[in-house]
C-alpha positions as CSV (number, residue, x, y, z in Angstrom):
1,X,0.0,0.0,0.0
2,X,3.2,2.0,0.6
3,X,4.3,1.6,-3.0
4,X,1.1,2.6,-4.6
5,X,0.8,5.9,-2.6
6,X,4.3,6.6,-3.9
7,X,3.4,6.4,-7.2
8,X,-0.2,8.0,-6.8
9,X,1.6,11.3,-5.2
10,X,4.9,11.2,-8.0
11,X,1.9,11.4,-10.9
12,X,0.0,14.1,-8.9
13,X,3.4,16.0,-8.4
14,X,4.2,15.6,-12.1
15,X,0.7,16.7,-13.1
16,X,0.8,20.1,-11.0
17,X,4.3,20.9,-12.5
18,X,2.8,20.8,-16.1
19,X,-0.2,22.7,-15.2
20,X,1.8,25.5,-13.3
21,X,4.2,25.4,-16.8
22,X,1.1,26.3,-18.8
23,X,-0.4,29.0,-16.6
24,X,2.8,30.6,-16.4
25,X,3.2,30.2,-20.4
26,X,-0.7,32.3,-20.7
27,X,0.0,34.7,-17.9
28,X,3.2,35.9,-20.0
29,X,1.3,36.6,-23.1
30,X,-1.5,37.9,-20.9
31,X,0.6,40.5,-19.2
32,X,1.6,42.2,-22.5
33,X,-1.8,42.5,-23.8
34,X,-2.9,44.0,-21.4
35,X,0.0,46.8,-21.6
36,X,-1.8,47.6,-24.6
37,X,-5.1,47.9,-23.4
38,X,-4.2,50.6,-21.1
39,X,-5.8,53.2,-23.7
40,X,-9.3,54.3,-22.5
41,X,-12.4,53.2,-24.5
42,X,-15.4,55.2,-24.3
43,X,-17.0,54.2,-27.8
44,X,-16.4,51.8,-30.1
45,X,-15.1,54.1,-33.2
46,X,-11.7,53.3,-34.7
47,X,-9.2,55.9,-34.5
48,X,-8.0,55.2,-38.0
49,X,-9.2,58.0,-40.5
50,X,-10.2,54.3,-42.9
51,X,-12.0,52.5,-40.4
52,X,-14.8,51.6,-41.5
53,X,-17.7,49.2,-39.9
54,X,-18.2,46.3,-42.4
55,X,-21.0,44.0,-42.8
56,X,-19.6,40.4,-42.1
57,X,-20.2,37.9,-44.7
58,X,-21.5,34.8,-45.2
59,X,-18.4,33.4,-45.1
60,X,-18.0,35.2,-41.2
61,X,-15.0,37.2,-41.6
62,X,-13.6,39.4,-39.0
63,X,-11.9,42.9,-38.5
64,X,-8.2,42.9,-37.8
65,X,-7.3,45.3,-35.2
66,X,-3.7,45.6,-36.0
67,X,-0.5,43.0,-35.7
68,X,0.4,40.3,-33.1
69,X,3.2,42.9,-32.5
70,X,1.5,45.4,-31.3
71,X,-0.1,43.5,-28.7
72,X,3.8,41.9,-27.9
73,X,5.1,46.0,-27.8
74,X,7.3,45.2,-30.5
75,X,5.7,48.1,-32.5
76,X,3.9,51.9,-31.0
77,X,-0.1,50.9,-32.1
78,X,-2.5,53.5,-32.9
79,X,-5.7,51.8,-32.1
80,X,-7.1,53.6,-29.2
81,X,-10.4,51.6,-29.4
82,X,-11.4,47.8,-30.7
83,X,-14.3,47.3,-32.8
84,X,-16.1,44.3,-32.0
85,X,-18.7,42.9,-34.5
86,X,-21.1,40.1,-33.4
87,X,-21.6,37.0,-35.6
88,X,-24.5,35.5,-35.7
89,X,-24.9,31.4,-34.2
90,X,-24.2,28.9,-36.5
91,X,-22.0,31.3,-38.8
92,X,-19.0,31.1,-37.1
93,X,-16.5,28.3,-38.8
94,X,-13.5,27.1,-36.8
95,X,-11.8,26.0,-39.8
96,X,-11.0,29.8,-40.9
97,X,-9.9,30.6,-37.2
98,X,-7.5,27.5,-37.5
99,X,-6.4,28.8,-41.0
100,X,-5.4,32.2,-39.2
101,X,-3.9,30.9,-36.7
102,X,-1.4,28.8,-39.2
103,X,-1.1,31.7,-41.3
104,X,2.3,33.1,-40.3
105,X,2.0,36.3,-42.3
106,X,-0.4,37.5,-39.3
107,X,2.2,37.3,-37.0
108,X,6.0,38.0,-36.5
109,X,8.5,35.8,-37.1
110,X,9.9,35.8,-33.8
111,X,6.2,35.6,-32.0
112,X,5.4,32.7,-34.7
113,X,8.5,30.3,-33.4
114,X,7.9,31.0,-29.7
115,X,4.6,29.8,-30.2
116,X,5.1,27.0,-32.2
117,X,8.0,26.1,-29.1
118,X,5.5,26.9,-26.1
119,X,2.8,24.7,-27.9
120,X,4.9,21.4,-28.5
121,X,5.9,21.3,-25.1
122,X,3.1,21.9,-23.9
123,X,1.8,18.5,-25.9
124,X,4.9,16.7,-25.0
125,X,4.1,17.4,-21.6
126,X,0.2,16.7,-22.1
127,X,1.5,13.3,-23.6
128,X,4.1,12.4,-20.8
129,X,1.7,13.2,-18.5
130,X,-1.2,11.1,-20.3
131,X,1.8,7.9,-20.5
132,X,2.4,8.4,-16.8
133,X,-1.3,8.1,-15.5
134,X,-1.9,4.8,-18.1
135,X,1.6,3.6,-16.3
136,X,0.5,4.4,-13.3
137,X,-3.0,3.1,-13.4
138,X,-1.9,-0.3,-14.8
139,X,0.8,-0.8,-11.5
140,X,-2.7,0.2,-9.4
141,X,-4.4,-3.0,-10.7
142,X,-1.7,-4.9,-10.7
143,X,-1.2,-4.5,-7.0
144,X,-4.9,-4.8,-6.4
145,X,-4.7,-7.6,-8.0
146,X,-1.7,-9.1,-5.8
147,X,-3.6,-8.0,-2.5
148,X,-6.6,-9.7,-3.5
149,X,-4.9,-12.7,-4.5
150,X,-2.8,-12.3,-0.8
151,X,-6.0,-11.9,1.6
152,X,-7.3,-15.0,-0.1
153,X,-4.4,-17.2,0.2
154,X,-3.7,-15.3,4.1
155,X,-7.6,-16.2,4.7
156,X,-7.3,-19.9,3.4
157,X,-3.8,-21.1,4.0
158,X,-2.2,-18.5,6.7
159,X,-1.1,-21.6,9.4
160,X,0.1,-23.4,6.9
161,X,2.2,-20.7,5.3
162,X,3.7,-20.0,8.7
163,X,4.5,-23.4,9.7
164,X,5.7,-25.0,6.3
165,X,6.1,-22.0,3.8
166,X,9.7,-19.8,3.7
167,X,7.2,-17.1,1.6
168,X,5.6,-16.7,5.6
169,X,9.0,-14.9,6.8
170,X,9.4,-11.7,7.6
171,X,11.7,-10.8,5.0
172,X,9.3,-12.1,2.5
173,X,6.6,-9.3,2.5
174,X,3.0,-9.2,2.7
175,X,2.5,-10.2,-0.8
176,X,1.5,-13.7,-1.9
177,X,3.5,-14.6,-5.3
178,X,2.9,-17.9,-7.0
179,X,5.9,-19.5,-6.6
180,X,4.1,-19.0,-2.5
181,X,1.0,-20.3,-3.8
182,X,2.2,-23.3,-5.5
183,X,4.3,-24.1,-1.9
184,X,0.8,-23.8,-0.5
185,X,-0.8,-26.0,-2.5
186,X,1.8,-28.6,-2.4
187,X,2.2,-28.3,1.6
188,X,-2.0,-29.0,1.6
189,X,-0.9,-32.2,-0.4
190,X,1.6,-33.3,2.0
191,X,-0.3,-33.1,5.2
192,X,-3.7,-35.1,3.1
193,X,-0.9,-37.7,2.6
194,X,0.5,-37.6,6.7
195,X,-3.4,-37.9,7.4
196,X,-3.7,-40.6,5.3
197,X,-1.2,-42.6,6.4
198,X,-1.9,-41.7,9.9
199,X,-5.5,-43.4,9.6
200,X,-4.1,-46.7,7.7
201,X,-1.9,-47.0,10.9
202,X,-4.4,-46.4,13.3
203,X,-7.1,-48.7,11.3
204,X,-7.6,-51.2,14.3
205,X,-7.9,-48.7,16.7
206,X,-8.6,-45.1,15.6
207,X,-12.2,-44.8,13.4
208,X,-13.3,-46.8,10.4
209,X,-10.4,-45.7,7.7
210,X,-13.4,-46.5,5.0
211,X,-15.4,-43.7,6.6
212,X,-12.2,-41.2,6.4
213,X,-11.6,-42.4,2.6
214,X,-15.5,-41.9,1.4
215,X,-15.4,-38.5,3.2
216,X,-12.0,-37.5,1.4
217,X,-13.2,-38.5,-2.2
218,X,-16.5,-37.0,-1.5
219,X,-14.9,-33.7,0.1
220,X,-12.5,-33.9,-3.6
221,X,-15.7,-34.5,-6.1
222,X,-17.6,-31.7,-4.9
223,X,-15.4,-29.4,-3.1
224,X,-11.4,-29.5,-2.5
225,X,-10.4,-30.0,0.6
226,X,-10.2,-27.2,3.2
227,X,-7.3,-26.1,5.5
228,X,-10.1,-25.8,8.3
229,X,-10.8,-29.5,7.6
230,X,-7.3,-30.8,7.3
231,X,-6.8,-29.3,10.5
232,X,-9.4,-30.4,12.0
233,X,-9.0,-33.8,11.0
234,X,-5.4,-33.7,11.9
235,X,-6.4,-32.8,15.6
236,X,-8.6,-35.3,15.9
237,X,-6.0,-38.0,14.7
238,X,-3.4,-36.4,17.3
239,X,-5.7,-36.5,20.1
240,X,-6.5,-40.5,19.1
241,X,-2.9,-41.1,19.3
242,X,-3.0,-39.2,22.5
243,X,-5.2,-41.2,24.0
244,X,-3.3,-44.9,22.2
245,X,-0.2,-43.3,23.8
246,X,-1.7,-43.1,27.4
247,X,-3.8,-46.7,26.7
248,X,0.1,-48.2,25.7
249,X,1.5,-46.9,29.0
250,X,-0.6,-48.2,30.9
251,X,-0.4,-51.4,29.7
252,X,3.2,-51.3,29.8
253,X,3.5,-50.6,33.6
254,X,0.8,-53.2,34.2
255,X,3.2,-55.8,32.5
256,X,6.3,-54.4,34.4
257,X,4.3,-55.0,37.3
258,X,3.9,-58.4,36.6
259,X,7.7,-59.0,35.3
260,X,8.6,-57.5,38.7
261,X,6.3,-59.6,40.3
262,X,7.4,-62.9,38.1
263,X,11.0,-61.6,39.4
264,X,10.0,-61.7,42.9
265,X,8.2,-64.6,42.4
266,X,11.5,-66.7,40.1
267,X,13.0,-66.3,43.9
268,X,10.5,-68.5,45.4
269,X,10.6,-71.3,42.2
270,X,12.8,-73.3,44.1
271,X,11.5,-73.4,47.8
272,X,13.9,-76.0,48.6
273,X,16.6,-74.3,46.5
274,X,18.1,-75.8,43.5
275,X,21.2,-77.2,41.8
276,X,22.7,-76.3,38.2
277,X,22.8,-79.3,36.2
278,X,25.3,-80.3,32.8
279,X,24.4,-83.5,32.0
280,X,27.3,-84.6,29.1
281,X,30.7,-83.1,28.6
282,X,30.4,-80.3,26.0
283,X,31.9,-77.1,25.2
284,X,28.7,-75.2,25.2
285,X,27.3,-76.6,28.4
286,X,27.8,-73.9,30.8
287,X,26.1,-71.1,33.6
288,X,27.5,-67.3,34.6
289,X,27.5,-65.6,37.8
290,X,25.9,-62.1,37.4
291,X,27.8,-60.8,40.0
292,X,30.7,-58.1,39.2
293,X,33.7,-59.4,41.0
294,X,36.0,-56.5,42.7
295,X,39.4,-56.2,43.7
296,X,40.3,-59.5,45.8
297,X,43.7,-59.3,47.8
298,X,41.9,-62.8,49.6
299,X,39.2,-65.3,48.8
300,X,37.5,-67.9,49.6
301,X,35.5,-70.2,47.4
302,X,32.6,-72.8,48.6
303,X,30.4,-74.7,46.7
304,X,28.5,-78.2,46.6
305,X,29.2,-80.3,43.8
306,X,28.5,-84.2,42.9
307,X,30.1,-85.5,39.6
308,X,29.0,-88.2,37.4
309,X,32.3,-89.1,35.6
310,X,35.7,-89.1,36.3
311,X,37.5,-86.0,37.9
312,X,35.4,-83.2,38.5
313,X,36.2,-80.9,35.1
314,X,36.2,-76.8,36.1
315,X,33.3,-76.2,38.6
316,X,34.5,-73.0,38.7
317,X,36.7,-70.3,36.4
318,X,37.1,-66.2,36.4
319,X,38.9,-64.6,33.7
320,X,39.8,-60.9,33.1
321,X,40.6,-59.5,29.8
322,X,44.5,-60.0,30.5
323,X,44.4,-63.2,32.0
324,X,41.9,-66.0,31.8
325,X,43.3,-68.1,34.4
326,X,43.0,-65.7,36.9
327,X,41.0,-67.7,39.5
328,X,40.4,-72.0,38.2
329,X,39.0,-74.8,40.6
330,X,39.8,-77.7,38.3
331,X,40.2,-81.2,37.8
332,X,41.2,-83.4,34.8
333,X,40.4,-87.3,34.1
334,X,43.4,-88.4,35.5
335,X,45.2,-85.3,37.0
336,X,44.8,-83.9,41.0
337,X,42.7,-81.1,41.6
338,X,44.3,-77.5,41.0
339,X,44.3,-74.1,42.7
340,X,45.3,-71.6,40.2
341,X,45.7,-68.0,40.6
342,X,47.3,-65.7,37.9
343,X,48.1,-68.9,35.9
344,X,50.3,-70.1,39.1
345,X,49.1,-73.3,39.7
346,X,49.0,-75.3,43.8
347,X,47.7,-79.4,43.6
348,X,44.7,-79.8,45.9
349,X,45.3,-83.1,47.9
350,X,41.3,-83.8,47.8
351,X,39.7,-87.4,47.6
352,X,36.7,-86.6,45.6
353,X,34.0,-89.9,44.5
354,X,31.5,-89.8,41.9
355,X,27.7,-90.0,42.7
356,X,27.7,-88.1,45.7
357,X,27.6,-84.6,47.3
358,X,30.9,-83.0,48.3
359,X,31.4,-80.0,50.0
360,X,34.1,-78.3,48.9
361,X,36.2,-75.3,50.0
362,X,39.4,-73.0,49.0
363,X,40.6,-70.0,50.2
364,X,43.8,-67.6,49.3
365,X,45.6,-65.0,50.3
366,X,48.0,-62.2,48.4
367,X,50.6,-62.3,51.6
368,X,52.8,-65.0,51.1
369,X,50.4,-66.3,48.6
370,X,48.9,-68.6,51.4
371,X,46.2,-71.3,50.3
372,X,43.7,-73.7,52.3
373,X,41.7,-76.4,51.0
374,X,38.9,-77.9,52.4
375,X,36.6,-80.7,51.7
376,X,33.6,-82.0,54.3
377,X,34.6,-78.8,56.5
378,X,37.8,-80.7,57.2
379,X,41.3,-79.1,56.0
380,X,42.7,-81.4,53.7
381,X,45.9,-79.3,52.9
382,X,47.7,-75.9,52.7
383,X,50.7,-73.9,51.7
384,X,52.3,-71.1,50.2
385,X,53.8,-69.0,47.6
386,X,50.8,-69.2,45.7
387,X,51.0,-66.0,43.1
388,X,52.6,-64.1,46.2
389,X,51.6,-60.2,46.4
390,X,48.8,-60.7,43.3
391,X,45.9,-58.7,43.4
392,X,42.4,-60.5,42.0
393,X,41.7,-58.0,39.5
394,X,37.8,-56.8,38.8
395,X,35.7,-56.3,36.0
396,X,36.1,-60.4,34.6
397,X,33.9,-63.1,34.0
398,X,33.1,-65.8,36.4
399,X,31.7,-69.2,34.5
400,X,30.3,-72.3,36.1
401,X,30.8,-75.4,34.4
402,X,33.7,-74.8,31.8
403,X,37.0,-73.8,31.5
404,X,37.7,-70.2,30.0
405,X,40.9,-70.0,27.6
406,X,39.8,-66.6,26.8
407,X,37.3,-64.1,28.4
408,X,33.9,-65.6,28.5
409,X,34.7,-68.4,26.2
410,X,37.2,-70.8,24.8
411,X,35.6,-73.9,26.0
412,X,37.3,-76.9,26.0
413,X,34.9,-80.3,26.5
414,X,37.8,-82.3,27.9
415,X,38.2,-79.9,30.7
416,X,34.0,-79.1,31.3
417,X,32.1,-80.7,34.4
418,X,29.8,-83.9,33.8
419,X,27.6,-83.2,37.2
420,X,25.4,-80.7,39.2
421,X,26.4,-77.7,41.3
422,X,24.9,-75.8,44.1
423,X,25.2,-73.5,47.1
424,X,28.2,-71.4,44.9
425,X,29.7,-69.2,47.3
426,X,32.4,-66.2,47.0
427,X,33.7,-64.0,50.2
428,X,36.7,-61.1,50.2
429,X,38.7,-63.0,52.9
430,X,39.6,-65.9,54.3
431,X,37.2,-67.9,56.3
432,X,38.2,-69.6,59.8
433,X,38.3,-73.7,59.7
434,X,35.2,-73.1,61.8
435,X,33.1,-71.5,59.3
436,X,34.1,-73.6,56.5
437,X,32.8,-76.6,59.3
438,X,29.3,-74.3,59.6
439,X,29.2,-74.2,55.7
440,X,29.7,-77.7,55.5
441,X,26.5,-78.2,57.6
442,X,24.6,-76.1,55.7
443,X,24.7,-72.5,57.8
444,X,25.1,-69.6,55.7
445,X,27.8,-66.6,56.4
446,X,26.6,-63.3,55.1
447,X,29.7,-61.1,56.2
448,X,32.6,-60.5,53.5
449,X,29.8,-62.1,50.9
450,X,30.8,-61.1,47.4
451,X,27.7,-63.0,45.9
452,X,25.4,-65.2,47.0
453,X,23.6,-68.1,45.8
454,X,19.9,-67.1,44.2
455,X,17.6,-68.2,41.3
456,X,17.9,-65.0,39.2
457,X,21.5,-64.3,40.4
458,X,22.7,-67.3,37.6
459,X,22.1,-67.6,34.0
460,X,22.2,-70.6,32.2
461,X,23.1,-71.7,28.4
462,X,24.0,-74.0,26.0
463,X,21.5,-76.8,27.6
464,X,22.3,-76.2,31.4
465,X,19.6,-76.6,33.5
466,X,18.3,-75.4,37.2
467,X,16.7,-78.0,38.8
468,X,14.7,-77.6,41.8
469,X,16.1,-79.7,44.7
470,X,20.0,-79.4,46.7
471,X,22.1,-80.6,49.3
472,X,20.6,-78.2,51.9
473,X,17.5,-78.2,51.4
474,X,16.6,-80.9,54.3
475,X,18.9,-78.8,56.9
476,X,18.6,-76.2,59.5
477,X,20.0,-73.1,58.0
478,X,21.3,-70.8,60.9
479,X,23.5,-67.7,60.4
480,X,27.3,-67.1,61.6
């Protein structure tokens, strides 16, 4: 609106200029008649001795007062008085007036050329000025045009032009062009096609997507589809999944509850406890502790096994990243049972039988490298320089079952367990002779624990299974 009153006041300053040009042009020429017309009138009788009154003609001719000259002051005239003659209506012929006025012998030379210069510019001005308003009024109707065309698109399609169109920035203007328009229409497009899809997604649980598709190719035969509506429908779909959203999260903490309570139930599967079973010698056979292990400058293992072949295998094995025979309970076919500790190895002197439940216990100590071993809560045998000064380092993986040549795998069948387990125990220090005795009679120790044994504190794979069912489970548990 800016621009057009620009142009509106440029044409109306333009316009004034020429019109001032041409009064000043008349009130020149005006100015020096009227020098000549200072001579009083009283009558109308000529002052020259010839003047006579004549008749006009037919042809409606005129009485010359004198030359343009005279009136200009280029020459002393003599007429005191002017004679006028009245013609009669309908005798008057422009064309002789136009024929005087082109005749040059009436007038000077000099008054002839400034005439003929006054008068062109005059037209040249007339015509710039004419070129100007056609200019000017064309630009009006263009930009009429353009605002119409924006409050239509701003009345239809103003949220979507702010949300999705670059032509809705402020830098943009207030004026809808049709590269805007075409970004409209193909916005409209996009969301009809997010609203579609949205409804094929939602068919099972959000309104009948036939009832959406009639109304869409009804809504196109008869009339195109409205941002209002879009809108609309596009709410409606958003407060749906809204409500799907909520309906989902509920349903979600109603099935953590029952994991949770599953969880706190899995604790209870095995009233009597239970026992990890490997029934043949593989090297996929095998169960891990969940447990983190930390730093260990002293141990002691405990643990109720009863084997079903000859030797025991590896009940037990932990392995860090740079060693995986950092801590190994093991037993070959026909080889003693070993303690070994950072790869340094001590012989166990334990008599272990097939078929039956053992109790079995080892412990170890950085100072000296110190080691017990225990079987029946009985020592069977000690001694020393055992990885002296080693630290039990943290962050490994502790396997029931197999033996690890590398962290968390590297099985090896000859050296797996053919048995069950049970009652897996781990402590920070070094238990008394009389503990191990009140392990051995089924009495738990809770102080120094570094795991204990639970139902959802082992995981099993490879075919190893928990059955219900252990040594203990007929005994008096007490605590020390």
């Amino acid at each position: 609106l800016k621009f057009i009153v620009i142009i509106l006041a440029a044409g109306m300053v333009a316009f004034i200029g020429a019109v001032i040009c041409i009064i000043a042009a008349v009130h020149t020429g005006s100015s020096k008649a009227a020098a000549a017309q200072q001579q009083p009138a009283t009558d109308n009788h000529s002052l020259y001795p010839d003047a006579v009154a004549q008749t006009p003609a037919v042809g409606g001719s005129v009485a010359r007062a004198g030359s343009l000259g005279a009136l200009h002051g280029s020459e002393t005239p003599d007429l005191a008085r002017l004679i006028c003659t009245p013609i009669p209506a309908g005798e008057c012929n422009p064309k002789n007036f136009r024929q005087q006025s082109d005749d040059q012998s009436l007038y000077a030379g000099e008054d002839w050329g400034y005439l003929r210069t006054t008068a062109e510019e005059l037209r040249q001005t007339v015509l710039q000025q004419k070129d100007q308003i056609l200019s000017d009024q064309r630009t009006i109707r263009e930009l009429t045009g353009k605002l119409s065309e924006s409050e239509e698109g701003l009345r239809f399609g103003a949220r979507m032009m702010v949300r999705d169109s670059p032509a809705s920035a402020p830098d943009s203007g207030h004026y809808l062009t049709a590269r805007a328009v075409d970004e409209l229409e193909q916005a409209i497009t996009q969301l009809k096609d997010r609203i579609e899809k949205l409804e094929v997604r939602r068919s099972g649980i959000s309104d009948s997507p036939e009832r959406l598709a009639d109304h869409g190719h009804k809504s196109g035969a008869d009339n195109p589809w409205r941002m209002e509506d879009l809108e609309g429908e596009l709410e409606r779909k958003l407060e749906l999944l809204e409500k799907e959203r909520k309906a989902l999260r509920l349903e979600t903490e109603k099935h953590k509850e029952k994991i949770d309570h599953g969880i706190s139930m899995s604790q209870h599967l095995f009233p009597e406890g239970y026992r990890l079973s490997f029934p043949t010698r593989t090297n996929y056979m095998y169960a891990v502790m969940k447990h983190s292990v930390p730093k260990l400058r002293a141990f002691t293992v405990c643990l109720w096994l009863r084997s079903t072949d000859v030797g025991i295998g590896t009940p037990l094995s932990y392995a860090v990243p740079e060693q995986a025979n950092e801590v190994v309970l093991m037993q070959g076919m026909h080889t003693p049972a070993e303690l070994l500790v950072n790869d340094k190895v001590a012989q166990l002197p334990l008599n272990l039988s097939r078929g039956s439940w053992q109790h079995i216990c080892v412990s170890w100590n950085h100072k000296g490298g110190a080691w017990q071993a225990y079987q029946g809560g009985k020592l069977r045998g000690e001694g020393h320089a055992l990885a002296t000064g080693h630290h039990v380092r943290p962050g490994g993986v502790l396997v029931l079952g197999q033996e690890q040549d590398s962290l968390g795998g590297g099985f090896d069948s000859s050296q797996a367990m053919v048995g069950e387990l049970s009652q897996v125990g781990l402590w920070d220090r070094v238990l008394s002779s009389n503990q191990v005795a009140s392990l051995s009679r089924c009495s738990k120790i809770t102080q120094g624990s570094v795991f204990t044994w639970t139902e959802n504190g082992v995981g099993v794979f490879g075919g190893a299974t928990k059955e219900p069912g252990e040594p203990c489970s007929k005994h008096s548990r007490s605590s020390q």
